[in-house]
C-alpha positions in Angstrom: 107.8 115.7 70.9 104.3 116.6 70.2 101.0 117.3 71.4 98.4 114.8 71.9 95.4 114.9 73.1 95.0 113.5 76.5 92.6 112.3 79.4 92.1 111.3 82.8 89.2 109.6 84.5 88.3 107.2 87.1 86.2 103.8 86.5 84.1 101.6 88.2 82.6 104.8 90.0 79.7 106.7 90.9 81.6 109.1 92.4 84.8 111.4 90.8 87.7 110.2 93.2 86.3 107.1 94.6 87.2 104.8 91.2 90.4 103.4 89.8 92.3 106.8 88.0 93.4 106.0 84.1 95.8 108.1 81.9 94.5 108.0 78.6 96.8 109.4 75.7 94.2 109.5 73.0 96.9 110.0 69.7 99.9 107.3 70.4 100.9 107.1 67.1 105.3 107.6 67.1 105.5 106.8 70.5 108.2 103.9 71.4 107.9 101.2 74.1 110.3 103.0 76.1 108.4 106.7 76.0 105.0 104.7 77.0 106.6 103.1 79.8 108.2 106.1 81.1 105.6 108.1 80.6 103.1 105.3 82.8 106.1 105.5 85.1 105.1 109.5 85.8 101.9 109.1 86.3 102.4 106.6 88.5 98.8 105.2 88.0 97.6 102.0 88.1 97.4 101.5 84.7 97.7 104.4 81.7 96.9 103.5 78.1 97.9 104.6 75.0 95.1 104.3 71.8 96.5 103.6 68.1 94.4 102.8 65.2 93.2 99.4 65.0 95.8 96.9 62.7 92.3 94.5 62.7 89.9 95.8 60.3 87.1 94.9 62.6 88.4 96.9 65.8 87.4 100.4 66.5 90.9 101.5 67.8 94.3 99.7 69.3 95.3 100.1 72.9 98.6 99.2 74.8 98.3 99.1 78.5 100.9 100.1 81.1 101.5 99.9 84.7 104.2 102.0 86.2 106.8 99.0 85.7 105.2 96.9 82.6 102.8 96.6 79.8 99.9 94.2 80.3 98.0 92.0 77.5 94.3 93.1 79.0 92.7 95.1 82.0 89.6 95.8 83.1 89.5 99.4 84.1 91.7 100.1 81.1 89.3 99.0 78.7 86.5 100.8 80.2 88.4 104.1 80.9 89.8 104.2 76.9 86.5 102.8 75.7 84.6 106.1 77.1 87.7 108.7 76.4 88.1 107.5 73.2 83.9 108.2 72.8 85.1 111.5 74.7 87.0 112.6 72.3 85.1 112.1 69.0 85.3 108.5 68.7 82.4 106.9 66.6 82.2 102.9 66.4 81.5 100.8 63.8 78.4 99.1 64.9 76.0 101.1 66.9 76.3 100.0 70.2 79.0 98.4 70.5 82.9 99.0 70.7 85.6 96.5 69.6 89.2 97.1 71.1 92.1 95.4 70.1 94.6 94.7 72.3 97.1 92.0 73.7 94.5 89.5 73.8 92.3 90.1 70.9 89.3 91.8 70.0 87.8 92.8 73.5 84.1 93.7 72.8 82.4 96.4 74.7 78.5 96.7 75.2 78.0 101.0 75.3 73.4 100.1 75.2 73.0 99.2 78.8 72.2 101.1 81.8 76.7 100.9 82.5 79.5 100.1 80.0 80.2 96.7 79.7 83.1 94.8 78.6 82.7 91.1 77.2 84.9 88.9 79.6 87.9 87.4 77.7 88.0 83.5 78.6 89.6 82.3 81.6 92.0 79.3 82.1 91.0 77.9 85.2 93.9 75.7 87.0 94.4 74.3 90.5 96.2 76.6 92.4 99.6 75.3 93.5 99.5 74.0 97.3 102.9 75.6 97.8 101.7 78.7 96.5 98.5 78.8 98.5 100.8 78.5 102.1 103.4 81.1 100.9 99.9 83.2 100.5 98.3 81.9 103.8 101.6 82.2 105.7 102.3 85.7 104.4 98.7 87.4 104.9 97.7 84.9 108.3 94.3 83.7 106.9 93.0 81.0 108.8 92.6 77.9 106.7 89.4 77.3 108.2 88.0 80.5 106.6 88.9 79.3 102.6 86.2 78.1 100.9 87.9 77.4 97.7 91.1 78.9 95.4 92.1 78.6 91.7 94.6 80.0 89.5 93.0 82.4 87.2 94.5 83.3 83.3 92.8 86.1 81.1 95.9 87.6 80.4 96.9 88.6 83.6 97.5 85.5 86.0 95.3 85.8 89.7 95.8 83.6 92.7 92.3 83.4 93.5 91.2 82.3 97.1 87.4 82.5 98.2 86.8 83.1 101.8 83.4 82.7 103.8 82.7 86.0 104.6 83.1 89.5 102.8 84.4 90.4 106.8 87.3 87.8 106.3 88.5 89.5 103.3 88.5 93.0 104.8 90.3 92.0 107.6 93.2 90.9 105.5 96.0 93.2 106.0 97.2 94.1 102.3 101.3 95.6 103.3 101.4 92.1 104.3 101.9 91.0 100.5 104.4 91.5 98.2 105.2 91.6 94.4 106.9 89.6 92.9 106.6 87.1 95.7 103.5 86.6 96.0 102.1 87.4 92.4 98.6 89.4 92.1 96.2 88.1 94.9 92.6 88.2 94.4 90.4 87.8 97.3 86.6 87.0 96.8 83.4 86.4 100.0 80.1 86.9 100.0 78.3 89.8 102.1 75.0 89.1 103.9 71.9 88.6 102.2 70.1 92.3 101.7 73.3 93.9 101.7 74.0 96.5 98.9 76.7 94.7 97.2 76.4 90.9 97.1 80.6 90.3 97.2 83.6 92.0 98.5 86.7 91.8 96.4 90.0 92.3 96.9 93.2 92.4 94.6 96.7 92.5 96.6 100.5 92.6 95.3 99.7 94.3 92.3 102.7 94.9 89.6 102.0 98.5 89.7 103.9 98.8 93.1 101.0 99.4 95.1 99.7 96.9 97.9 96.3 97.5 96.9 94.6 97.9 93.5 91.5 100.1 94.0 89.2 98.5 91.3 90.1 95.9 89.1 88.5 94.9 86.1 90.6 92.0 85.0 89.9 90.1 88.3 86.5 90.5 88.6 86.2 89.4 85.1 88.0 86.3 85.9 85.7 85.1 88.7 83.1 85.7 87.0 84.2 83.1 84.8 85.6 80.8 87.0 81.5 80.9 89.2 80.3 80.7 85.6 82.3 77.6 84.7 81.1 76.0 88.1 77.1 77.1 88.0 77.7 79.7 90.6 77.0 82.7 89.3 73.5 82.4 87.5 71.9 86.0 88.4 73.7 89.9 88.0 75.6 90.7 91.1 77.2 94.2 92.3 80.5 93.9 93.7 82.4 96.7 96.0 86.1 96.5 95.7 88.4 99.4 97.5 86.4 99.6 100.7 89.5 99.0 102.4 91.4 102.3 100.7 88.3 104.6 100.9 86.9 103.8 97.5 83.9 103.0 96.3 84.2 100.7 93.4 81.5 99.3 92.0 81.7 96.2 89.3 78.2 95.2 87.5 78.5 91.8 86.1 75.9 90.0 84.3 76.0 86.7 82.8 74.6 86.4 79.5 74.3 82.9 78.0 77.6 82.1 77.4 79.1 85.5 77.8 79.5 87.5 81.2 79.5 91.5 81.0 81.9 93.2 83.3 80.4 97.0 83.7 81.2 99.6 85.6 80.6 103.8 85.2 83.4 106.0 84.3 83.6 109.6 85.3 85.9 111.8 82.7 88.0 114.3 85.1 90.4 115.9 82.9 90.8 117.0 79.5 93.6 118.3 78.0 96.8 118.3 75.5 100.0 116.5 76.5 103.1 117.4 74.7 105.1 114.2 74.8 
């Protein structure tokens, strides 16, 4: 055992408390698979990451994402929460204005010259999702048919089973301890909110496989609609959207399509600093 620095903070916030809480262990180096899982097990966070230096010359540093119960290729909040600790704490990148991360799918590129930190959205695989799957989901959370617009299943890593419904008020209705993981995989809910309204979508991510019914703010899944609105010429302008309404948070995902890229931004707020013996 030995000290390291370490961080908390919440993401996709204006507001300390009101985001999606990260562990950040800023020196990994000598820890094994099994003390980062344990130790993501203790915090029992969402997600807590551990930051190595980079194996790829062009990367700025390495990072391994957990959840309480597994390690994850790529996620959202994770990238922007160890993007700004690792800044926190001393971290200089190679090209001004601009971090590369490496992790489980690549070089990740994140865009630190805008008005909010903004990660690069990794491609999505875009697939039909399975009509068996979409009733087990129906059944399980009583949506009304009538109310689905459209549904895919999403791949940027993680795997989604997206549904669009009509109206941000359908997906806030949905009752979230209604869904479970593994059973139901990680459900991501999408609808638009009235025209003039702060936010112009409500999103929703349910069964997560950190134990939780409810992921607060999720990166990785607004990323992935992005791309699949992208793919289909819906999503042509920047759009806000609010995620944790539901759990009394106040997440707030920027994303901005950029020619062929899409930026997934969102503030972080640094809440603790600190050394961790581990």
């Amino acid at each position: 055992m030995r000290q390291r620095r370490f961080v908390q903070c919440d993401v996709f916030t204006a507001t300390a408390t009101k985001g999606n809480g990260l562990a950040v262990v800023i020196d990994g180096e000598g820890l094994t698979e099994s003390q980062m899982q344990d130790f993501a097990a203790w915090t029992n966070l969402a997600e807590t990451t551990f930051l190595f230096p980079p194996t790829d010359r062009s990367a700025d540093y390495k990072v391994k994402i957990y959840t309480p119960t597994r390690e994850m290729l790529f996620a959202g909040h994770p990238t922007l929460g160890s993007c700004a600790s690792w800044l926190q704490s001393g971290g200089v990148p190679q090209e001004e204005g601009l971090v590369r991360q490496e992790c489980g799918v690549g070089i990740v590129e994140i865009d630190i010259g805008g008005s909010v930190p903004a990660f690069i959205a990794p491609p999505t695989k875009v697939d039909p999702l399975p009509e068996e799957d979409l009733q087990a989901i129906v059944t399980a959370l009583e949506i009304d048919s009538d109310r689905i617009v459209r549904t895919a299943l999403l791949n940027n890593g993680p795997v989604w089973q997206a549904l669009e419904l009509k109206a941000a008020e359908d997906v806030l209705a949905v009752d979230s301890s209604k869904a479970r993981w593994p059973e139901h995989n990680s459900i991501g809910l999408i609808a638009p909110h009235p025209e003039g309204a702060e936010c112009q979508y409500e999103v929703r991510m349910l069964a997560p496989s950190s134990g939780m019914g409810e992921d607060p703010i999720t990166g990785s899944l607004n990323a992935a609609l992005a791309c699949w609105m992208h793919g289909e010429g819906r999503l042509t302008s920047e759009v806000v959207v609010a995620q944790g309404t539901r759990i009394n948070r106040q997440g707030r995902v920027f994303i901005c399509p950029d020619g062929d890229r899409i930026l997934i931004g969102g503030q972080t707020q640094i809440l603790i600093e600190g050394v961790l013996t581990l």
